[in-house]
N, CA, C and O atoms as a GROMACS GRO file, in nm:
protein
  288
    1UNK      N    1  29.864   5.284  13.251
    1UNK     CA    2  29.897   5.184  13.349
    1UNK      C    3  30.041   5.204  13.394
    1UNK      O    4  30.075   5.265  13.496
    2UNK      N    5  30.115   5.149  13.313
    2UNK     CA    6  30.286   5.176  13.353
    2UNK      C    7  30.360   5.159  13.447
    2UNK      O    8  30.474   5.205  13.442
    3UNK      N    9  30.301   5.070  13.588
    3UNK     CA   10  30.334   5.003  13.656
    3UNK      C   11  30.331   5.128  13.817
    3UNK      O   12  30.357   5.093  13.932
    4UNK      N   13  30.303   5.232  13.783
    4UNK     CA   14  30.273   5.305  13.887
    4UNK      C   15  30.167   5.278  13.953
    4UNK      O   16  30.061   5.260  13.894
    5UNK      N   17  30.176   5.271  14.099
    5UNK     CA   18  30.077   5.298  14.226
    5UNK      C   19  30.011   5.362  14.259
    5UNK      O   20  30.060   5.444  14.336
    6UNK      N   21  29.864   5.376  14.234
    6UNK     CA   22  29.815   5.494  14.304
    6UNK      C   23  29.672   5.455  14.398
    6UNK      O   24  29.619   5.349  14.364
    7UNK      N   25  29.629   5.504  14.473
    7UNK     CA   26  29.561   5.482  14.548
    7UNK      C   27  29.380   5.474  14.487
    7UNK      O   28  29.286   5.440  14.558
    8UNK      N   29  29.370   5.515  14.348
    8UNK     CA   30  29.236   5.504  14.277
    8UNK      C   31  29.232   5.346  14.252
    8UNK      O   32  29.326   5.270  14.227
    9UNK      N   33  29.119   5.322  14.262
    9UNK     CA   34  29.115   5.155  14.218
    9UNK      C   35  29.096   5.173  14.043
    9UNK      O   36  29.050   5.277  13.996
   10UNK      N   37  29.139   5.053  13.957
   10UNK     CA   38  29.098   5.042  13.844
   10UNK      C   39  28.987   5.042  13.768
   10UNK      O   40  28.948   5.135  13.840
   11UNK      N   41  28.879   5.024  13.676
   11UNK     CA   42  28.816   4.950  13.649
   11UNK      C   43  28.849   4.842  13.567
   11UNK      O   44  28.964   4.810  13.539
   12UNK      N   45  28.737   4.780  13.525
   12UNK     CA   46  28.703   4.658  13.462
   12UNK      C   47  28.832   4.677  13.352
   12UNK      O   48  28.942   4.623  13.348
   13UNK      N   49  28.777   4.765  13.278
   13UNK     CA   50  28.850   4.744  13.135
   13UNK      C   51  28.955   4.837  13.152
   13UNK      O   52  28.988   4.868  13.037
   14UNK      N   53  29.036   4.907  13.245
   14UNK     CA   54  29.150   4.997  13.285
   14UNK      C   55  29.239   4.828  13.284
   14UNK      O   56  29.320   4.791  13.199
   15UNK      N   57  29.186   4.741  13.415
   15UNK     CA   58  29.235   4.616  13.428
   15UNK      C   59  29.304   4.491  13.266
   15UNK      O   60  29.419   4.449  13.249
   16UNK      N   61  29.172   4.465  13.175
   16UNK     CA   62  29.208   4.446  13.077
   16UNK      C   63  29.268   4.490  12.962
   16UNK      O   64  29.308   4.423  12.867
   17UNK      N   65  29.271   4.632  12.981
   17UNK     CA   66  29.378   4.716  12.897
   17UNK      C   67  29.534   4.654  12.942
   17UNK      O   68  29.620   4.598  12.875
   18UNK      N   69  29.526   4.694  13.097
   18UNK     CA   70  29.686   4.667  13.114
   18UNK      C   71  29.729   4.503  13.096
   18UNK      O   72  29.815   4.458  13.020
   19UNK      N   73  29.652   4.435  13.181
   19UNK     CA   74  29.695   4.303  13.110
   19UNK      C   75  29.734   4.258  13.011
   19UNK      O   76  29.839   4.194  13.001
   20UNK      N   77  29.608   4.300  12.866
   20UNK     CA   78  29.676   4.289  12.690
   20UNK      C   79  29.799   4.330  12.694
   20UNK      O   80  29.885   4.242  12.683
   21UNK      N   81  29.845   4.474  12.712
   21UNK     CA   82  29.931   4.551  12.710
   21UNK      C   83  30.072   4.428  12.778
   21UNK      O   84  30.175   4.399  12.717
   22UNK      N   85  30.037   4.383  12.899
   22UNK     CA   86  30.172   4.293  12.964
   22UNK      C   87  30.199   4.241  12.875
   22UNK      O   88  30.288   4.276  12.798
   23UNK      N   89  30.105   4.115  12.862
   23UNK     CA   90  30.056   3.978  12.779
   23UNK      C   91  30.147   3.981  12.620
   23UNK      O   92  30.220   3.903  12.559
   24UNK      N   93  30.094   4.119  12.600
   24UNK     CA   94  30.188   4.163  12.438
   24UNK      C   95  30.331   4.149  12.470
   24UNK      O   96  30.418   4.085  12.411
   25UNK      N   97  30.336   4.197  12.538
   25UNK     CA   98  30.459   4.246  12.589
   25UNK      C   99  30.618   4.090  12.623
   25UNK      O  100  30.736   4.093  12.591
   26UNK      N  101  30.532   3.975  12.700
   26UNK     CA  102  30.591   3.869  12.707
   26UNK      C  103  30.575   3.795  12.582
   26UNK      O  104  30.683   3.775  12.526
   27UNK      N  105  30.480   3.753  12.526
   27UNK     CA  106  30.497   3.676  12.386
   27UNK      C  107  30.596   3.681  12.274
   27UNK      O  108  30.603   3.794  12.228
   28UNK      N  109  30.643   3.630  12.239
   28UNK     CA  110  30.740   3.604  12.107
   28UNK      C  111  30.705   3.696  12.017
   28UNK      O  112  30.810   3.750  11.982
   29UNK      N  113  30.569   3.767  11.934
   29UNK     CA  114  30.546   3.812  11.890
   29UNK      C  115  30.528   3.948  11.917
   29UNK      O  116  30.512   4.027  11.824
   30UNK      N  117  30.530   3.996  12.073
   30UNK     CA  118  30.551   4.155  12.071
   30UNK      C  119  30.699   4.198  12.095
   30UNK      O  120  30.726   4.318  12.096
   31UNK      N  121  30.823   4.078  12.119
   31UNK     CA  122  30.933   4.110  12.088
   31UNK      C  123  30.965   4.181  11.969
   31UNK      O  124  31.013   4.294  11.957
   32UNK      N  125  30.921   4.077  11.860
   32UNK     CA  126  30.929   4.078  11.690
   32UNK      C  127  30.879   4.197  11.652
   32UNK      O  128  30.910   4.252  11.547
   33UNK      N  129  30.788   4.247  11.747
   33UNK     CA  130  30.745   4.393  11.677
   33UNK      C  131  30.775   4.499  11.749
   33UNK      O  132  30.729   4.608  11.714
   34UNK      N  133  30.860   4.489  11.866
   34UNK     CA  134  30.917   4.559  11.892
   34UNK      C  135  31.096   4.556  11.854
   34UNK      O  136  31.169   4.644  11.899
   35UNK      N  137  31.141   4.464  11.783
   35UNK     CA  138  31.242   4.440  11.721
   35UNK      C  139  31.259   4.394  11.604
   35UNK      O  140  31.341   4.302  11.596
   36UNK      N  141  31.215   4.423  11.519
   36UNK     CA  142  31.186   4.364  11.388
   36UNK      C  143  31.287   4.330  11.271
   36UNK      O  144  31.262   4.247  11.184
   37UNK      N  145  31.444   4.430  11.284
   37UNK     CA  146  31.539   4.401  11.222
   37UNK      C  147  31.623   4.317  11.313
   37UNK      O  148  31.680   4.228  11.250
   38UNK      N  149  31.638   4.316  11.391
   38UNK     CA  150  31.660   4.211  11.486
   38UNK      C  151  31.640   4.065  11.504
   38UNK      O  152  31.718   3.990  11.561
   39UNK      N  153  31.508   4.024  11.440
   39UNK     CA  154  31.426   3.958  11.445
   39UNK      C  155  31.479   3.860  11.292
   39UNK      O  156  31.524   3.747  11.272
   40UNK      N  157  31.441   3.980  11.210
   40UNK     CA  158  31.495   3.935  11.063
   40UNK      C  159  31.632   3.889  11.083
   40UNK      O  160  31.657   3.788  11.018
   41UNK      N  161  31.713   3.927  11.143
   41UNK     CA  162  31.838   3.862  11.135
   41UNK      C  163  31.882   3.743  11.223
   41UNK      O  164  31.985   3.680  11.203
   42UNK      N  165  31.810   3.723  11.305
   42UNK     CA  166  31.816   3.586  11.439
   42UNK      C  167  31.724   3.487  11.259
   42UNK      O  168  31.780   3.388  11.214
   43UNK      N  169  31.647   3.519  11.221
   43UNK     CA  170  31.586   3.461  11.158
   43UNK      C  171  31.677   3.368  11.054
   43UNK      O  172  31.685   3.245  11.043
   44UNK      N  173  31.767   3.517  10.958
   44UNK     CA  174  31.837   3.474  10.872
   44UNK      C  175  32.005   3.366  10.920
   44UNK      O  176  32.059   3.273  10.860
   45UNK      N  177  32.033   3.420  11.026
   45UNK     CA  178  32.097   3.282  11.066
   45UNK      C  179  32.089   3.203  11.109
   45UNK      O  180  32.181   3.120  11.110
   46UNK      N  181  31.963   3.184  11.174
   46UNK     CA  182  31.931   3.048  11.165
   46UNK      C  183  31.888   2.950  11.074
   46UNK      O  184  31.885   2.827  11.081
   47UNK      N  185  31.858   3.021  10.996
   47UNK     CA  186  31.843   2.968  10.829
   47UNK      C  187  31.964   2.914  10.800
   47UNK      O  188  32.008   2.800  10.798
   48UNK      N  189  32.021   3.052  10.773
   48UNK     CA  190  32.196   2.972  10.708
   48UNK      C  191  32.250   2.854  10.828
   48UNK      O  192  32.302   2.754  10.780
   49UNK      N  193  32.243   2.859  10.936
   49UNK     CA  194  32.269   2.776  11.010
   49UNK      C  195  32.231   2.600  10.999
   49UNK      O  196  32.295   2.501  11.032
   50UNK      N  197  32.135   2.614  10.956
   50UNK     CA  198  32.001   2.504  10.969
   50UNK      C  199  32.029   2.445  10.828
   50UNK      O  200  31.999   2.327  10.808
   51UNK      N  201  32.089   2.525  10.720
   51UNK     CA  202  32.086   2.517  10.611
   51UNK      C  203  32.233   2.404  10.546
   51UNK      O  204  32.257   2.310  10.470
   52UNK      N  205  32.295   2.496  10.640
   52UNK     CA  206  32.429   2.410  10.594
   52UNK      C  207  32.474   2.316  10.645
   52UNK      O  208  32.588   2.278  10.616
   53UNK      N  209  32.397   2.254  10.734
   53UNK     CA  210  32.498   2.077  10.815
   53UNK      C  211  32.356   1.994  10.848
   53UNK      O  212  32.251   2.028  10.903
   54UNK      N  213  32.367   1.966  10.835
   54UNK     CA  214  32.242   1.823  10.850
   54UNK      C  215  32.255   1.774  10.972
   54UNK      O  216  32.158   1.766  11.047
   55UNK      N  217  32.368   1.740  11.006
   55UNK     CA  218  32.414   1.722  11.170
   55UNK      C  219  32.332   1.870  11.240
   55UNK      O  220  32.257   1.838  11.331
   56UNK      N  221  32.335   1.988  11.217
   56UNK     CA  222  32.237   2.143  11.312
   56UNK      C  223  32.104   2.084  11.252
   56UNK      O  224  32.022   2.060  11.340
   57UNK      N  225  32.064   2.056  11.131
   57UNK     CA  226  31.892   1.980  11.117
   57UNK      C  227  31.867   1.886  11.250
   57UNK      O  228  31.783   1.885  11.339
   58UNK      N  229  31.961   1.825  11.222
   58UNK     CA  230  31.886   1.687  11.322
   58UNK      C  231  31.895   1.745  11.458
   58UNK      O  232  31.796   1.738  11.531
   59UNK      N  233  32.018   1.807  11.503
   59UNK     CA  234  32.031   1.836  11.653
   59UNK      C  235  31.885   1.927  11.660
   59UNK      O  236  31.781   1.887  11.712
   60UNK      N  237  31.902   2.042  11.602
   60UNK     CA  238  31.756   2.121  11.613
   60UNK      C  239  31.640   2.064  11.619
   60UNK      O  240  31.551   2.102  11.695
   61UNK      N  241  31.628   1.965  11.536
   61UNK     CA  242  31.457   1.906  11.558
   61UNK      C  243  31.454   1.785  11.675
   61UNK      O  244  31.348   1.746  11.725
   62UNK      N  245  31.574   1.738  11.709
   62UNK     CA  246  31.575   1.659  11.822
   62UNK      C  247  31.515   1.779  11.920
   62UNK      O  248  31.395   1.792  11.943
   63UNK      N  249  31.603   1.850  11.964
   63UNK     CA  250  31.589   1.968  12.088
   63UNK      C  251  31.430   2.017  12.054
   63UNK      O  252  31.344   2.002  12.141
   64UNK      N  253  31.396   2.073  11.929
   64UNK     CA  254  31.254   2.113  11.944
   64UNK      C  255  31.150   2.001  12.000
   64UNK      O  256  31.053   2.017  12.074
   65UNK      N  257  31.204   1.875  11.937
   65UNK     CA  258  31.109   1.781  11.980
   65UNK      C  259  31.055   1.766  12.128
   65UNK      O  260  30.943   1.736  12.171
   66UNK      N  261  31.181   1.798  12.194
   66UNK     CA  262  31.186   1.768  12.290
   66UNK      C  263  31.123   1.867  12.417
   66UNK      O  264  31.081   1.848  12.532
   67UNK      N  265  31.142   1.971  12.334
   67UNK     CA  266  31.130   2.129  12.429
   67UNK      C  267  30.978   2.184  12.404
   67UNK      O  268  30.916   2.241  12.494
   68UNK      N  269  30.931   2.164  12.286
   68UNK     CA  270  30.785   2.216  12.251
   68UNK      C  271  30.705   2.142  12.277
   68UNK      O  272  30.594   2.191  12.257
   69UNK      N  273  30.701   1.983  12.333
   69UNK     CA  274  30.573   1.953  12.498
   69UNK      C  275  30.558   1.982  12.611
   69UNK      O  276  30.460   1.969  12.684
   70UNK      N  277  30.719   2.049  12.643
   70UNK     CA  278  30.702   2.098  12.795
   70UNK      C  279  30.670   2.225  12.777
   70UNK      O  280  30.645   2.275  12.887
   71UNK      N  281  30.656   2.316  12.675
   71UNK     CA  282  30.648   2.449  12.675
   71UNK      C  283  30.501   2.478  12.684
   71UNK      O  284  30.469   2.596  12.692
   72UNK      N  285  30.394   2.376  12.684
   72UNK     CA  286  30.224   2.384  12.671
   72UNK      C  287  30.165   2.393  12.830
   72UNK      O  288  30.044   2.401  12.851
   0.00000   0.00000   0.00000
């Protein structure tokens, strides 16, 4: 697929190949596996982050509260 033009039409499942392939591609989870030490470390400070002030608990779960109904 790879975002090149060509004048052959697709088929069916040429079509659903590339889509999965996008689809992976935007989700949270084909970041993570395309960055995985990366990933581990956004992870680990937000841990230590989250970990040490109660004041970053509360602000964080306020903001998630707030952000993960409009995200559906």
């Amino acid at each position: 697929m790879g975002g090149c033009k060509t004048d052959r039409q697709v088929t069916v499942e040429e079509a659903k190949a590339g889509l999965r392939e996008t689809a992976s591609r935007v989700k949270l989870s084909g970041w993570i596996r395309e960055n995985p030490w990366e990933a581990v470390a956004v992870g680990a400070v937000t841990g230590l982050l989250l970990g040490s002030s109660e004041q970053a608990r509360k602000t964080t779960c306020n903001g998630l509260s707030w952000l993960l109904p409009r995200m559906r």
